[in-house]
C-alpha positions, 0 to 999 in steps of 0.5 A: 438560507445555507444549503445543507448537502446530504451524504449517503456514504451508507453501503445499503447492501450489507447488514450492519446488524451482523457488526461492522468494521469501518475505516473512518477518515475525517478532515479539517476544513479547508484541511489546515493543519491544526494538530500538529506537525510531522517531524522524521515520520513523527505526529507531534501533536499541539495542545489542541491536537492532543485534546482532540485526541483524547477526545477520539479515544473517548468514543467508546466510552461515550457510545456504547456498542463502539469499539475503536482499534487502530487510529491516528490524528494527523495535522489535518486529518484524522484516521480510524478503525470503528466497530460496531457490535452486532445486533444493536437495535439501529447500528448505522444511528448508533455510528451517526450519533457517535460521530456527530458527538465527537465533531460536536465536541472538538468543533467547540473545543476549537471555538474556545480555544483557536477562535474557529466557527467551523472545524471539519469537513462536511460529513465524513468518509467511512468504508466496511473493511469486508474482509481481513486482508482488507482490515490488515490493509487499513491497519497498515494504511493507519500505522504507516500514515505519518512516515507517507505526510513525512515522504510526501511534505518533508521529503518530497523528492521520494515520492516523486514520478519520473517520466520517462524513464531512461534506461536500455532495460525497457524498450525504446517505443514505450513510455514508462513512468516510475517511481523510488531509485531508478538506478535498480534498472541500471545496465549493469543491475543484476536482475531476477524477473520472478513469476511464480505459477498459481499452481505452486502448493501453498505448502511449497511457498516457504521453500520458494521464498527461501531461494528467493532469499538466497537471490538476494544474498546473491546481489540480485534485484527482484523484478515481478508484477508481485501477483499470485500468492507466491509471488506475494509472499515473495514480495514480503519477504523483500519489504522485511529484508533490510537488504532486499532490492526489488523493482514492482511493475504495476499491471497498468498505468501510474496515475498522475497523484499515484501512491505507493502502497503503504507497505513500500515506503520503508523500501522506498526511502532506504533506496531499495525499491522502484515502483514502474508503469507503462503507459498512461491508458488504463487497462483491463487486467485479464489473464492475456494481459498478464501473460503480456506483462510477464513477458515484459518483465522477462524481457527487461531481466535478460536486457542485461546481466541477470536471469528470469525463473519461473516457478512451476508447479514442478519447480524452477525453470530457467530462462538464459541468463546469470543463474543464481545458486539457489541452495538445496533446489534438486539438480533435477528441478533445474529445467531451463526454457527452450529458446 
C-alpha cells in the first residue's frame, strides 16, 4: 500500500476569511524541465508548456473567489500570486479545490500527451504574502525568475561565490566571501562607505539620495550594509542607475547556495555590483552588531582611495579621505569626524 504523506502548509494563525494573498510555488517531479527552456533571460515555452499555461490562467475562471496577479511557468516549476477574497464560506477548501483542479488537469494533460503517470511534486508550497512590502518582494521574486535560471544555468560564472577574497580592502585575519565583480574592492577603487542614521527625516531622504547621485557621477563605488530606510532608499537609486557601482555587505554569513536578492541580478550581470559576507557563522543582528558592521565598512573605504560619510539627523559628517563634491550640501553641514 503507497503511503500518502500529508502537508499542513496552512498558517493556523491568520483568518483566511479576511482574504489572503498567497505566493504558490509548484514543482515538476523529479524537477524536469518539461515546459520549456530559458534563452537570454527569455521562458520559451513547448506546446505542453504553453497549454499548461493557459491552464494557470484558468484558475479564476474555474474557481470562483480566486484571482490571479503576477505568475510564471518555468521549465520545471511554477510561480504565482493567488488571492482569495474575503468571506468566502470556507477560504482554505476553495484554494485546496482550485489547486488540486489544476494539477488534476495538466497531470492528464502530460499523460496524453508525453506519455507520464506522475506530474508534480507532492503537495505545493504556498506563503501569505502579510504585508505589501512582502507582495512587492515576490512580485519582483516572480518577474525577475527567469533572468535568475539564465544567471544560474546559462551563465553560471555570476552566481558564482568567491572565497576568500583577496584584497587589501579587508583585514587580513578575516575570511570574507563574495559574490559578482570582485574587482569593485580593488586597491585603487574610489569607495564612499555610506551610513545614513535612522534619524534622518523621510522628507530629507530625496535630498540625501541626490547626493548620493552626485557620488556616483563622481566615480565613487557605493559600500553600505543598505539598512535604514535611507540607506534603502539609496540602494535603489543604485539598482536603477545604469551607471552606479556599489558593494552590499550582508550582516552575517553568506551561505553555501546563498542568492542574491532578485532586484540585484541586473547589477550583477552588467558587472557593477558585489554582494560580500564575513564568516561562515551565522550571527544575531542587534544594535552592537550593527554598529560593528559600520565600522568594518568604514574601515575598508578608507583602506584606500575614497572616503565614509555618515548622514546624521544634522546632515554629513565626514571621515578622512577623498571627499566627493556633493552639490548644494550647505558649507555648515560639512562637519568631519574627529579622529
Amino acid at each position: 500500500m503507497q503511503k500518502v504523506i500529508t502537508y499542513y502548509r496552512r498558517y493556523h494563525g491568520y483568518d483566511y476569511s479576511r482574504g489572503a494573498s498567497l505566493f504558490i510555488t509548484l514543482s515538476t517531479e523529479p524537477r524536469l524541465a518539461l515546459f520549456g527552456r530559458v534563452e537570454n533571460a527569455a521562458v520559451i515555452l513547448s506546446d505542453f508548456g504553453g497549454a499548461v499555461l493557459e491552464a494557470m490562467r484558468a484558475i479564476p475562471r474555474l474557481n470562483p473567489g480566486v484571482s490571479l496577479f503576477e505568475h510564471v511557468l518555468m521549465p520545471d516549476h511554477l510561480h504565482m500570486n493567488l488571492w482569495l477574497q474575503a468571506d468566502l464560506d470556507d477560504p482554505l477548501q476553495t484554494l485546496g479545490s482550485a489547486m488540486r483542479r489544476f494539477k488534476t488537469f495538466t497531470t492528464n494533460l502530460a499523460r496524453k500527451s508525453l506519455g507520464l503517470s506522475c506530474l508534480w511534486q507532492q503537495g505545493y508550497h504556498d506563503r501569505i504574502c502579510a504585508s505589501r512590502r512582502f507582495i512587492e518582494a515576490i512580485t519582483r521574486y516572480i518577474q525577475y525568475n527567469p533572468f535568475k535560471y539564465e544567471l544560474m544555468y546559462n551563465q553560471p560564472e555570476f552566481m558564482r561565490i568567491r572565497e576568500p577574497l583577496d584584497s587589501p580592502r579587508l583585514a587580513a585575519d578575516a575570511f570574507w566571501k563574495g559574490l559578482g565583480n570582485t574587482s569593485l574592492l580593488a586597491p585603487d577603487a574610489k569607495l564612499l562607505a555610506l551610513r545614513i542614521s535612522q534619524q534622518v527625516a523621510k522628507s530629507e531622504l530625496p535630498h540625501v539620495v541626490s547626493r548620493m547621485e552626485d557620488a556616483v557621477r563622481a566615480g565613487f563605488i557605493i559600500l553600505s550594509g543598505f539598512i535604514s530606510p535611507g540607506e534603502v532608499a539609496v540602494r535603489d537609486m543604485l539598482v536603477a542607475n545604469r551607471k552606479a557601482r556599489f558593494v552590499h555587505i550582508l550582516p552575517s554569513c553568506m551561505a553555501m547556495r546563498h542568492r542574491p536578492d532578485s532586484r540585484y541580478l541586473e547589477p550583477l550581470a552588467e558587472g557593477r555590483f558585489l554582494e560580500i559576507a564575513e564568516g561562515n557563522d551565522e550571527a544575531e543582528f542587534g544594535r552592537s552588531a550593527c554598529l560593528a558592521l559600520n565600522e568594518e565598512i568604514k574601515a575598508m573605504a578608507l583602506a584606500g582611495e575614497g572616503g565614509a560619510l555618515y548622514w546624521k539627523r544634522e546632515g554629513p559628517m565626514w571621515v578622512r579621505g577623498t571627499e566627493p563634491n556633493l552639490r548644494g550640501t550647505e558649507p555648515a553641514k560639512q562637519k568631519r569626524e574627529t579622529e
